[in-house]
C-alpha positions as CSV (number, residue, x, y, z in Angstrom):
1,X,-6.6,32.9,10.7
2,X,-7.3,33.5,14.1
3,X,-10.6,31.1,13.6
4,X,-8.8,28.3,11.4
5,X,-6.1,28.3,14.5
6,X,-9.2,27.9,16.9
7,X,-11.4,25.1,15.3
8,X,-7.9,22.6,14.6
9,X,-7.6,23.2,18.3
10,X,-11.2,21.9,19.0
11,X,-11.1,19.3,16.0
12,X,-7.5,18.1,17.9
13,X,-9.2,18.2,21.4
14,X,-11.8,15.8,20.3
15,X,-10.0,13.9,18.4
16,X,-7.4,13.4,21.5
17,X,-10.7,12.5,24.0
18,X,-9.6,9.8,26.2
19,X,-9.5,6.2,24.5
20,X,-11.9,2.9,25.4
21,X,-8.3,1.2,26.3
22,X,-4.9,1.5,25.6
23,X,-2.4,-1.3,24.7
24,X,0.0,-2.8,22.2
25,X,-1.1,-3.6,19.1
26,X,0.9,-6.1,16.9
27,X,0.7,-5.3,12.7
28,X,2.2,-7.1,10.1
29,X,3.3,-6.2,6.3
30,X,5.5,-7.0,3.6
31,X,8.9,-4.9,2.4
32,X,6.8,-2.2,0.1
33,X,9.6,0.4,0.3
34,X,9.2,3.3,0.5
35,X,5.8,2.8,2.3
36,X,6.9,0.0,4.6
37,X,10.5,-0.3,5.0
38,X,12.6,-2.5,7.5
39,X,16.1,-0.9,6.7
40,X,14.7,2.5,7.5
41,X,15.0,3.7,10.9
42,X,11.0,4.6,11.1
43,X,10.2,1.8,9.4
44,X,8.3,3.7,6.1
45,X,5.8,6.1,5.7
46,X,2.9,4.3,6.2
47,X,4.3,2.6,9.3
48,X,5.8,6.4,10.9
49,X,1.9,7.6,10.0
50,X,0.3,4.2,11.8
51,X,2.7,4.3,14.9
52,X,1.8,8.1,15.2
53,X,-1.9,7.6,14.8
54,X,-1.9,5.0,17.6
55,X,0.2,7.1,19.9
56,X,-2.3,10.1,19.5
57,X,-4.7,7.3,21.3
58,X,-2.5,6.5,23.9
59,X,-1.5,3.0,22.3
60,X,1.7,1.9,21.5
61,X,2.9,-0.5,17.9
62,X,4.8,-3.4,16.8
63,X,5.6,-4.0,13.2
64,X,6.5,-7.8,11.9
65,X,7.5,-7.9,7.9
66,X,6.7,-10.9,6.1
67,X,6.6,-12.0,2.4
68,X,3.2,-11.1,1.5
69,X,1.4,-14.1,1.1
70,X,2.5,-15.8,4.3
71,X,1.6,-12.1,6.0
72,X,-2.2,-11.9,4.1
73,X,-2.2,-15.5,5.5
74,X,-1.3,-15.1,9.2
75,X,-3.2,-11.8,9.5
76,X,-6.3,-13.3,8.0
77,X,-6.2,-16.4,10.8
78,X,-5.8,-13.4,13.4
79,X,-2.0,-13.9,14.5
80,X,-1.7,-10.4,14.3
81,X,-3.8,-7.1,15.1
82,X,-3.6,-6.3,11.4
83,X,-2.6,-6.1,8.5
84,X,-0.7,-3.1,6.8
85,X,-0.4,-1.6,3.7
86,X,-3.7,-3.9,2.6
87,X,-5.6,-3.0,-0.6
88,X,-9.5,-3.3,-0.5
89,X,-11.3,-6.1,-2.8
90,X,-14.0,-8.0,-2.6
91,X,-12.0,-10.8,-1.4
92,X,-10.5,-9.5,1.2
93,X,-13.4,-8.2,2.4
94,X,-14.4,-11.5,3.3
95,X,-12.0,-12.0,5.8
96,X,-10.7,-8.6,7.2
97,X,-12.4,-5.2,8.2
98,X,-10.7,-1.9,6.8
99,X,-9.6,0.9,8.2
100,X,-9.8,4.7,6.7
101,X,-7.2,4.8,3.5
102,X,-3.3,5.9,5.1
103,X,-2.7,6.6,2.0
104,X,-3.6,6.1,-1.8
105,X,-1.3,4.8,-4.8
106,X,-1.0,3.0,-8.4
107,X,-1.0,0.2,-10.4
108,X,-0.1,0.5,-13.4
109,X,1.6,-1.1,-16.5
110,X,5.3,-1.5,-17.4
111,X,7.0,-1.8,-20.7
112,X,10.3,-1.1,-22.5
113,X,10.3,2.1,-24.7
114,X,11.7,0.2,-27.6
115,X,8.5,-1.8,-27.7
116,X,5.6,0.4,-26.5
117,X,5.9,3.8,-28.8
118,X,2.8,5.0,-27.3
119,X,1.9,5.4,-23.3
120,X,-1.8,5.0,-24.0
121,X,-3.9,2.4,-24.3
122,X,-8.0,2.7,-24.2
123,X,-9.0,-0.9,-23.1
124,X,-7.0,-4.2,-21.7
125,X,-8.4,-6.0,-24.6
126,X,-5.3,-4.1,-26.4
127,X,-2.8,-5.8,-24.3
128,X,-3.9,-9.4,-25.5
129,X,-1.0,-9.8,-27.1
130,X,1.7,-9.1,-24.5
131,X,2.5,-11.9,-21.8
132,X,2.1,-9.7,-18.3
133,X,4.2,-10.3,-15.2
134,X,1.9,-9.7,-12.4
135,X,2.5,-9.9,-8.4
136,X,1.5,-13.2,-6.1
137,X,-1.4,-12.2,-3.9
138,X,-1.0,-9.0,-4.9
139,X,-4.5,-6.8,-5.5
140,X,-5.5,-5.3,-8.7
141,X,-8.4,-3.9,-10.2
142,X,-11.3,-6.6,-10.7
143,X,-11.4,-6.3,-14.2
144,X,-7.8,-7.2,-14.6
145,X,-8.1,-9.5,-12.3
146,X,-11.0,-11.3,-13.6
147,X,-10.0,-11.0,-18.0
148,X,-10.0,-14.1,-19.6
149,X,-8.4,-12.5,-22.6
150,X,-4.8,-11.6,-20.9
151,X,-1.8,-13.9,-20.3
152,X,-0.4,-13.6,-16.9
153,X,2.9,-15.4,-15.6
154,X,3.3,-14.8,-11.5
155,X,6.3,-13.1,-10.0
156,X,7.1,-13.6,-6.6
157,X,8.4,-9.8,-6.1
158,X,9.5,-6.7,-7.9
159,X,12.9,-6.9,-8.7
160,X,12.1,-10.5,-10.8
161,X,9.7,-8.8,-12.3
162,X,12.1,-6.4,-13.3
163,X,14.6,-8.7,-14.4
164,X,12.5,-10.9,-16.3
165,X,11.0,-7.1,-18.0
166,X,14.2,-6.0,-19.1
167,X,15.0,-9.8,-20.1
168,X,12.4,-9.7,-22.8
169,X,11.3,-12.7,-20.8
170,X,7.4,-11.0,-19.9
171,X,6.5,-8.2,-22.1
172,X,4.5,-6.1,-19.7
173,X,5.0,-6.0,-15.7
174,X,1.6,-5.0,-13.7
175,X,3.4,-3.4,-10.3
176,X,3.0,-0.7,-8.1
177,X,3.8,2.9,-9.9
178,X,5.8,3.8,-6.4
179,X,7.7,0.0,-5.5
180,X,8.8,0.1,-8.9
181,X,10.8,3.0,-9.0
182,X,11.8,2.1,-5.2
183,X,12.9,-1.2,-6.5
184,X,14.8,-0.6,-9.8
185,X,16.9,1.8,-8.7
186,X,18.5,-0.8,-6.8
187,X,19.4,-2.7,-9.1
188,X,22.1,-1.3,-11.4
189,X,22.2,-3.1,-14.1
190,X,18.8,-1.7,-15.6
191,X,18.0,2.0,-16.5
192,X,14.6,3.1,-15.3
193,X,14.8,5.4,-18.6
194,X,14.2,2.8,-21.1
195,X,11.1,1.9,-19.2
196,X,7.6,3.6,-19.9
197,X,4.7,3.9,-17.5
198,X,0.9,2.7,-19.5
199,X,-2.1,4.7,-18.9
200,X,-4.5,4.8,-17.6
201,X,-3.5,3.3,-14.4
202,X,-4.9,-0.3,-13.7
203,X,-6.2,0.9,-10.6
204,X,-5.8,3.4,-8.0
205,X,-5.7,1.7,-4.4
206,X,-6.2,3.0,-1.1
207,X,-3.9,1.4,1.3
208,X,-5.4,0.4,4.8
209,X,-4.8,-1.5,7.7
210,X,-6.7,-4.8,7.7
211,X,-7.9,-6.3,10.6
212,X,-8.9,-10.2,10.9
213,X,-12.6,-10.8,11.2
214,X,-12.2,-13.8,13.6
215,X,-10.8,-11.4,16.1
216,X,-13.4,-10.0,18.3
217,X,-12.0,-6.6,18.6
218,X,-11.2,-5.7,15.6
219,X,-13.3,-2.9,14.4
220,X,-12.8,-1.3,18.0
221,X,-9.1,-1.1,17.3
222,X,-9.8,0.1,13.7
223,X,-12.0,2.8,15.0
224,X,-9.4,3.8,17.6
225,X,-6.8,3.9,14.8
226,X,-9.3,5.5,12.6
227,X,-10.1,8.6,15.2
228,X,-6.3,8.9,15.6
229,X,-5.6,8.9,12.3
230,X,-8.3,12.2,11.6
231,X,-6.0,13.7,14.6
232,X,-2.9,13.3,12.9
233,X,-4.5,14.9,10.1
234,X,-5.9,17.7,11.7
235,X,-2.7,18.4,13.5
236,X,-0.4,18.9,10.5
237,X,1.2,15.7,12.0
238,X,0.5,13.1,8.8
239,X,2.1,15.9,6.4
240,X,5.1,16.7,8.4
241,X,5.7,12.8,7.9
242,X,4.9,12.7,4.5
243,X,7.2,15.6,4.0
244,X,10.0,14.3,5.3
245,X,9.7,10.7,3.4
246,X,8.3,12.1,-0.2
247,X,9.5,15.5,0.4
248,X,5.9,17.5,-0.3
């Protein structure tokens, strides 16, 4: 025990080594509740576990929310330090650097009970005949992504896709496993019981901070936050906040 005790200390000392700089950096995201959160006092779990990454540095946060799109838009031009709560692909990768994953979640599918009998389903050619409601800018596996065989109708957030799920008016809504539940049980009207979850997942995402290519210290802030990050870690720090948003 005694040992365990003494190499967190070391791991923490280095970790906490003196940073290149410090400053304020400026991140942007989208309402993602629980993970990013505007009506919570910390502003969500990813955004607690960011702040307290960057503090272990000696650097200090600011947090904008924006409707996706426009925040993927004005994070990729470099009007902001980065971008959180930012799922890798291909894409993306074009135009941002990544940091190490905050934290790592689900897509998945979402049907009534009374329609889907069964939770499985062993390819996406199987779900051909369903119309899907699936997010604006938002990132999914490539495959799903990239099937010519599905039929897709865009949703500008969760709770229309919800509403247009329970209205019989899409068949199948392709969300976050986590927003969903964080989003229905807002709204009243519909009983998250008479939903059922698909599997397999479409795709299990890290979520990252993403920081603009055309801004020339990018992946010096991302290492920064990165090296904090592993503190936080190492200090029991990340799962104290996780405990106290998720409760384990």
């Amino acid at each position: 025990m005694k040992k365990q005790l003494t190499t967190a200390v070391l791991l923490t000392s280095l970790f906490l080594s003196a940073p290149a700089f410090a400053g304020t950096f400026n991140l942007v995201t989208a309402p993602f509740k629980p993970f990013t959160n505007p009506d919570h006092e910390k502003g969500g779990f990813l955004v607690e576990v960011a702040r307290q990454a960057l503090k272990l540095r000696g650097h200090e946060m600011t947090i904008t929310y924006r409707p996706w799109a426009r925040a993927l838009a004005e994070a990729s031009q470099g009007k902001y330090d980065g971008l959180l709560s930012a799922f890798y692909n291909d894409e993306r990768a074009k135009s941002f650097h990544f940091s190490a994953p905050l934290n790592t979640t689900k897509m998945v599918f979402v049907g009534l009970k009374e329609q889907f009998k069964s939770k499985q389903y062993s390819s996406l050619n199987e779900l051909s005949p369903y119309l899907i409601g699936v997010g604006r800018k938002w990132a999914y596996s490539k495959e799903f992504e990239s099937h010519t065989g599905l039929t897709k109708v865009t949703v500008n957030d969760e709770p229309k896709g919800i509403q247009l799920l329970f209205h019989k008016r899409i068949e199948l809504f392709a969300v976050n496993v986590d927003q969903y539940h964080s989003a229905i049980t807002k709204l009243d009207q519909f009983n998250v019981n008479q939903s059922v979850i698909l599997e397999p997942a479409i795709s299990t995402n890290d979520q990252h901070i993403a920081a603009s290519r055309v801004l020339p210290n990018s992946e010096k802030f991302l290492s920064e936050f990165n090296t904090g990050l592993a503190a936080l870690k190492a200090n029991g720090g990340y799962n104290k906040i996780r405990n106290g948003f998720f409760g384990f």
